[in-house]
N, C-alpha and C positions, 0 to 999 in steps of 0.2 A: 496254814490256816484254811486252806480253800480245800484240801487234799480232802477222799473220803476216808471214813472211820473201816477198817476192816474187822470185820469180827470170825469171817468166815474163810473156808480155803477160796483161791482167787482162781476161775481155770483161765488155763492159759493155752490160748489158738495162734491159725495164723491169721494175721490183719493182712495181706499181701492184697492190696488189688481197692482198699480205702485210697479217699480221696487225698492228694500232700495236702499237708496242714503248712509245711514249713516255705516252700517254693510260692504261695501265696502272698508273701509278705511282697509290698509294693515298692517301699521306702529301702529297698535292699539293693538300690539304682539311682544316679543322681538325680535325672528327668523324669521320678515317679508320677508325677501327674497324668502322662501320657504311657505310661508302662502299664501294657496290661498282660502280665504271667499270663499262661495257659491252663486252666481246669485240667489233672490228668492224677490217674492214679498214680500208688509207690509201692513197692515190695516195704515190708512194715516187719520188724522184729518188734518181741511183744518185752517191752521196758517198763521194770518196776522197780520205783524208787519208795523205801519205806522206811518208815523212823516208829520210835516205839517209845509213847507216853505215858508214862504214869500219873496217878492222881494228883497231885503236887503240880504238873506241870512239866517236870523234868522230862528231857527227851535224850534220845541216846543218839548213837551216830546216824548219818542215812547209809541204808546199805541200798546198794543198787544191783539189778542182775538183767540181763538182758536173756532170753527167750527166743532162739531161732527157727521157731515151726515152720517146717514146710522149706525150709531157703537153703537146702543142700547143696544148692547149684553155687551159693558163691565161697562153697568151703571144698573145691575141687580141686586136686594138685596141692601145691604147698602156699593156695591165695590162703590167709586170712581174715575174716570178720573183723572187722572195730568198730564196737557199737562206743558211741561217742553221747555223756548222757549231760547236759550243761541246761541249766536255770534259763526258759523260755526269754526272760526277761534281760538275762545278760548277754542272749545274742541280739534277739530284736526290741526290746524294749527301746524308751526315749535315751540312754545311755549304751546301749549294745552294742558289742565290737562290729555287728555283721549288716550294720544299715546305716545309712548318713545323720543320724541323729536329730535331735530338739532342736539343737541348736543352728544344724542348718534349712531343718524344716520349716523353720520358725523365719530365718530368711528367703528361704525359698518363696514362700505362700504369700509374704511381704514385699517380693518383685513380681507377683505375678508368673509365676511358676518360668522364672528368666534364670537359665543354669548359668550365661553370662554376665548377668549382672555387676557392680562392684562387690568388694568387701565379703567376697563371701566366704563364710567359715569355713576349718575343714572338714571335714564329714570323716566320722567316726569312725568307718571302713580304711580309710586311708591313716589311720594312728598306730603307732606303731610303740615299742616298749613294756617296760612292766607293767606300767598303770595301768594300758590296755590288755593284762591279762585277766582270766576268769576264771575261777575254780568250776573242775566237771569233773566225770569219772570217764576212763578208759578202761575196756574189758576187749581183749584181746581173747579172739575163739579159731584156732585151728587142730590142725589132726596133730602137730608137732607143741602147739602152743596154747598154753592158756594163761591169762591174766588178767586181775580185776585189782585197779591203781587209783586211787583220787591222784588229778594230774592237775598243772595250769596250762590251759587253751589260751593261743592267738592267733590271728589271723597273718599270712607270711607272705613276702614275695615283696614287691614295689610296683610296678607296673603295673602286675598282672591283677592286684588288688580291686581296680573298677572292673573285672571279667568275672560273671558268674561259671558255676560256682565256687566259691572262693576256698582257700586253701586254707589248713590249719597247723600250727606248730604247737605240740604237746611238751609240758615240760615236767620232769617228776620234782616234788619239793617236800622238805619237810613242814612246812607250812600249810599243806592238804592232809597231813595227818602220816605222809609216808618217810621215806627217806628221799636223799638227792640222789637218788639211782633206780631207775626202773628196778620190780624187785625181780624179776627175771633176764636170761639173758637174751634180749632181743637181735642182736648179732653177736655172731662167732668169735671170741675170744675175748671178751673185753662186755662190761657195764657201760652202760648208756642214759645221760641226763636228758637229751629231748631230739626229739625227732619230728621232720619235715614230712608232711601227707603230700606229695607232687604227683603230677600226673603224666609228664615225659617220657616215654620207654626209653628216647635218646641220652636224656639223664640220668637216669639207671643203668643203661645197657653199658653207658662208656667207662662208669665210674668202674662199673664190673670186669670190666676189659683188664683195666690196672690197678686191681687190688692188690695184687700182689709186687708192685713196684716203689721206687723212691720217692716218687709224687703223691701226697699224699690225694683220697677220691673218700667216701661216703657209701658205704654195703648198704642197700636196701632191699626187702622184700614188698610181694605183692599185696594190695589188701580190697577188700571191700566196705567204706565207711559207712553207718548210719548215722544220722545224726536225729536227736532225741527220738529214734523209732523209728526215721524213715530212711531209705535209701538215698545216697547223698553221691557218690561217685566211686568207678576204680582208682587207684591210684598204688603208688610205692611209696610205702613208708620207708624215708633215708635219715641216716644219723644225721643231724645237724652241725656241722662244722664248724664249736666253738672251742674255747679253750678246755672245756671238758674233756671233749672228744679227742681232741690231743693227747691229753693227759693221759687216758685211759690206753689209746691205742699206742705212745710210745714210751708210756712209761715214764713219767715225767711229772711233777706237783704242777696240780692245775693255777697254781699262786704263783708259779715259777715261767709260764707259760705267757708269750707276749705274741699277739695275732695281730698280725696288717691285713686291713679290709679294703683292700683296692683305692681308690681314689674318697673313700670317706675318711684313710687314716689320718690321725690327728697327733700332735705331741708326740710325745717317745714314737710310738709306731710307724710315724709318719718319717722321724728323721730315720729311722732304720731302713728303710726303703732311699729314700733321697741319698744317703749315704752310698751306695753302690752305684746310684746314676752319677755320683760328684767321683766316685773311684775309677770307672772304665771312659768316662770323660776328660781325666786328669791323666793317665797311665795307659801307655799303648798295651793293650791284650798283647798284639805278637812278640811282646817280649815273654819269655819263660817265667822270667820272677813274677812279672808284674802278673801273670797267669796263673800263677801258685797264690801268690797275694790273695789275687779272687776266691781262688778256692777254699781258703781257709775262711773267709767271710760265709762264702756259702756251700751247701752239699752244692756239687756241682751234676751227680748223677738225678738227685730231684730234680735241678733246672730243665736238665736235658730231657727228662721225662718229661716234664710239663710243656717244654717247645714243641717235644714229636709229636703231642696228642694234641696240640691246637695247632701244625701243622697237615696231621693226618684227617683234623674233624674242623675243618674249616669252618669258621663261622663270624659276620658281622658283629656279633655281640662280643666284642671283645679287643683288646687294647689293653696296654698300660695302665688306661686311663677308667677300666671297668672291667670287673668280673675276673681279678683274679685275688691272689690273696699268697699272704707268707708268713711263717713265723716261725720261734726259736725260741732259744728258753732266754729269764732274762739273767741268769746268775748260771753258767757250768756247772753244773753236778757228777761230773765221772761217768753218767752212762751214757748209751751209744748215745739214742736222740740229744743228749745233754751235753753236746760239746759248746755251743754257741752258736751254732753256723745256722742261716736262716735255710727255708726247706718250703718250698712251693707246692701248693693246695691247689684241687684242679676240681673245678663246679658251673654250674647253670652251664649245662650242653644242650637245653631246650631246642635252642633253635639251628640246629642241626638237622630234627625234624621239619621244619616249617620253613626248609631251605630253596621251595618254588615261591612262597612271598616273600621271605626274609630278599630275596637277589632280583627277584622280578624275569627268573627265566627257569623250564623246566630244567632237571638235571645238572645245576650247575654244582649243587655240594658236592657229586664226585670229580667233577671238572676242576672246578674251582680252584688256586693257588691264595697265600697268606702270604703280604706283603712283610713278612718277619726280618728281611733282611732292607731296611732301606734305615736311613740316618732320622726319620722325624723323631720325636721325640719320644712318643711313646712305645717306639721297639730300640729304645737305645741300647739296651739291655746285650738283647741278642747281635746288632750290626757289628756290635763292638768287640764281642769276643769271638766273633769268626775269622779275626785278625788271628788268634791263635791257630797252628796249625792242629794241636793237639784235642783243643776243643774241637774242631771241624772231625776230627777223624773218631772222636767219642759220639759225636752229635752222628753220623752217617751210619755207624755200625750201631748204634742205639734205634735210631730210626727203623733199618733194613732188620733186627729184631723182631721190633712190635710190631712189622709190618707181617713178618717171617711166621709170628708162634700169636700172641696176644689179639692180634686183629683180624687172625685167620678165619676162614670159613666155618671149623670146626670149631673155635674155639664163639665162633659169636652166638654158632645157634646153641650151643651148652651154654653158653650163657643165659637166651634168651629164654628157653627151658627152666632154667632154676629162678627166673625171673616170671613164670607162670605167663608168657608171653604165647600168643597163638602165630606170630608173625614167622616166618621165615626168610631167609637170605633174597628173597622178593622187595622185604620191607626196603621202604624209604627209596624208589628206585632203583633196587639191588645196590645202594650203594658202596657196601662190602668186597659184592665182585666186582664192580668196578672201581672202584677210589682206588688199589695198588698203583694200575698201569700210572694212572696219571701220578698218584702222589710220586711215585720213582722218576717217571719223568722230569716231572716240577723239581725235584732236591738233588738231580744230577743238572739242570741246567743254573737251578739259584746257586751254588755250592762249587761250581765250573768243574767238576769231575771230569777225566781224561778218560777213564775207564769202564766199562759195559758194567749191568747187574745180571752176573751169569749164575744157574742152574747150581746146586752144592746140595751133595747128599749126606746123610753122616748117620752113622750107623751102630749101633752094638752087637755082639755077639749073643746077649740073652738077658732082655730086660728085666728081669728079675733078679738080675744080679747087681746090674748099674746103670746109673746114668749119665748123658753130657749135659757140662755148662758150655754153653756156646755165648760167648762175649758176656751180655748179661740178662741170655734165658736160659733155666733149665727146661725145655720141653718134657710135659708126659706125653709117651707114644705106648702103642699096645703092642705094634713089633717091633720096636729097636729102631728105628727108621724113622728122620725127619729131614725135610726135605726145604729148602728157601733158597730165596735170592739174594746175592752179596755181591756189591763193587770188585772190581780187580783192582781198586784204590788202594783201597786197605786190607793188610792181611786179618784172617780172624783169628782170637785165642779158646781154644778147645780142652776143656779141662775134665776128664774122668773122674766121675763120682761112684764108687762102690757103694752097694748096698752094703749093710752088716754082715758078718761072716764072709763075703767076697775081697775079693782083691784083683788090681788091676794089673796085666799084663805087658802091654805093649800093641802100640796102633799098628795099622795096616794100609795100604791103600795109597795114596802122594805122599804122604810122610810113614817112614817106617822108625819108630824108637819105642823105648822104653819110658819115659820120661812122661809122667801124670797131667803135666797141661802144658800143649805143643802152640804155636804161633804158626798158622799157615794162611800162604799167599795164595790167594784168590786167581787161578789163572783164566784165558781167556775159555779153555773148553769148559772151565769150571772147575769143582772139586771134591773128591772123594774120600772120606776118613772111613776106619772103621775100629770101635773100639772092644779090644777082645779082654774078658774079665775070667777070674777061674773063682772056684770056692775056696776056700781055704779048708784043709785036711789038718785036722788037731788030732 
């Protein structure tokens, strides 16, 4: 009703360099009486949202399109645009998810602008749910990607909720007019129902580390938001890790799908978790059976995965008792994911970055040790299955992996790269290059290893013919050659992988056979394989 009538074409410039309209708002803080934003301009994409009436009254959809003039700059590499277009009213209005609301305004101004006073409501920022969802549109604008979705907007996180500027969960519904699935594919292999806007590179970069692992993590790309027209932050858009998201990436009905939420789970979910602390509390691990037992309850290569990367990315925010999460289907169904066995989810690695406050000393994240193996209650999990010897020897060659190929040099800044990241192995303290030495240290002294991590090289005769599994990486290399550190604890198992049309020979090097996948001991000068592949002649 307030909108103008258009009759004519509309031109469309760039607004870059207008004054924020949206960062003015005062009530977007609990202590706004004394809040006084700062006057500054915003890079401005030109948004127009239009509806089309006829005589009658009758009006048609709203279409909305966003207009980048001039703003090349944040569509460089594989960032993203999300221009983000949501009813003025339903962010800041007396009701808006993005300010403290009527209702504690109204007691606010009625103590005497006193944040501590009694009885006070909760401010409408901190509401969390579907109720506090809002219908808006999402137009996604890069060189790979375009898309223009009515979505439902909310505001996400828990803490970080009182820190501007605040962060948003987009969700696609049929109830905006669309379907439950974004209508493009927003990551790699798999449909997507909602997605987290975070601003972590440590929560991206890590998740990215182990995409390719049993644990499950969250693919995210770059982006640059605006919100209704202005420039609002960078950030990585990451899938959201709900039962959707499950479903999609393991193949599994999302009805069938049953998720524990760390220490908010409740009912069924909650006994599913408690259940495993009453099993490894009742039943000594270093028995064999009782070690099989476990594992039929759960993937045991997910656990493993999920310990080494919250032993590898130390961090206070985490316990038993917060930030992690697990689930499994609630009925078998015959596929892989669908046997029953629960399967650990790995998220909020935020404060990995923020590891000079989070510890109160510089450099301590790559110092740092994770008290994983002590009897309190919230590592019971882990103190109790390193009574197996078999777990200890899965958990140490899993580790000295991710430490080997996943966490490597090469492998962070390729990450970092496809994450539109300008940081280098500098970032965070170089914690990269340095976290190995100590993390080795630390899990040869918690784990009481007798034996060195020596030098082992392992090699192909012509990568294009084939590859190795080594325990449970397969490394890409460009010549045939990967090179890591492994205990003389445990032997490793080496397995040849032919490319198509090839076929494998027979190794070289400390072990001489024919035999596709060898088991070799770790000595102390180290150790040398080489795997020789031929073509096949048809």
């Amino acid at each position: 009703k307030t909108s103008a009538r258009y009759t004519e074409p509309i031109y469309v410039y760039d607004r870059s360099g207008e004054k924020s309209r949206w960062r003015q708002v005062k009530n977007a803080v609990d202590d706004w009486a004394s809040y006084a934003p700062a006057e500054v301009t915003a890079d401005k994409v030109f948004l127009l949202r239009a509806v089309a009436i006829d005589p009658e009254g009758h009006t048609s959809d709203v279409t909305t399109a966003t207009y980048a003039v001039g703003l090349e700059k944040y569509r460089k590499g594989n960032n993203t645009l999300l221009s983000l277009a949501v009813d003025p009213e339903d962010l800041f209005g007396p009701e808006g998810i993005y300010v403290t609301g009527e209702a504690y305004d109204t007691w606010y101004v009625e103590n005497n602008f006193d944040t501590e006073a009694p009885d006070m409501p909760d401010m409408n920022f901190m509401q969390a749910g579907r109720d506090w969802e809002r219908p808006g549109c999402a137009e996604f604008i890069g060189d790979e990607l375009y898309l223009r979705q009515n979505i439902g907007i909310r505001l996400q996180g828990q803490s970080n909720r009182g820190i501007l500027p605040r962060r948003f969960s987009l969700y696609a519904r049929g109830v905006y007019g669309g379907g439950y699935w974004f209508n493009e594919v927003l990551f790699p292999g798999h449909s997507t129902h909602a997605i987290l806007l975070r601003c972590k590179l440590a929560d991206a970069l890590t998740a990215a580390l182990v995409l390719d692992r049993e644990v499950s993590a969250a693919d995210a790309f770059p982006c640059t938001v605006f919100l209704d027209g202005e420039y609002w932050y960078d950030c990585y858009a990451r899938e959201k890790l709900c039962e959707a998201f499950l479903a999609e990436r393991y193949g599994v009905a999302k009805e069938n799908v049953l998720l524990v939420r760390d220490n908010d789970a409740k009912g069924e979910a909650k006994v599913l978790y408690d259940r495993l602390q009453e099993f490894v509390t009742t039943y000594y691990m270093g028995h064999e059976e009782s070690y099989k037992a476990f594992c039929e309850m759960v993937d045991i290569q997910s656990f493993i995965d999920f310990f080494c990367c919250r032993a590898f990315f130390p961090c206070d925010d985490f316990s038993f008792e917060r930030n992690w999460r697990l689930w499994r289907v609630w009925e078998p169904d015959g596929s892989p994911y669908g046997d029953g066995r629960r399967r650990f989810i790995l998220y909020d690695m935020d404060l990995l970055e923020d590891a000079d406050d989070a510890y109160g000393e510089p450099d301590k994240a790559a110092v740092r040790t994770l008290p994983i193996l002590t009897e309190e209650e919230e590592f019971t999990l882990m103190y109790a299955l390193t009574f197996s010897p078999e777990f200890c020897r899965r958990f140490i060659l899993t580790y000295m992996d991710l430490i080997n190929y996943n966490f490597s040099p090469d492998q962070v800044v390729k990450k970092m790269k496809a994450l539109g990241s300008e940081e280098d192995l500098t970032w965070n303290d170089s914690f990269f290059l340095r976290r190995p030495e100590y993390a080795i240290a630390d899990i040869k002294r918690t784990f009481r290893l007798e034996g060195e991590a020596v030098n082992c090289r392992f090699e192909v005769n012509d990568p294009s013919m084939g590859r190795l599994t080594i325990n449970t990486i397969t490394p890409e290399t460009e010549d045939g050659v990967f090179e890591g550190k492994y205990f003389t604890d445990y032997p490793v198992t080496v397995t040849a992988v032919p490319e198509r049309g090839c076929r494998f020979v027979r190794w070289e090097g400390d072990i001489v056979s024919d035999a596709i996948s060898v088991e070799a001991q770790v000595k102390e000068n180290g150790l040398m394989l080489r795997a020789v592949f031929a073509r096949d002649i048809r």
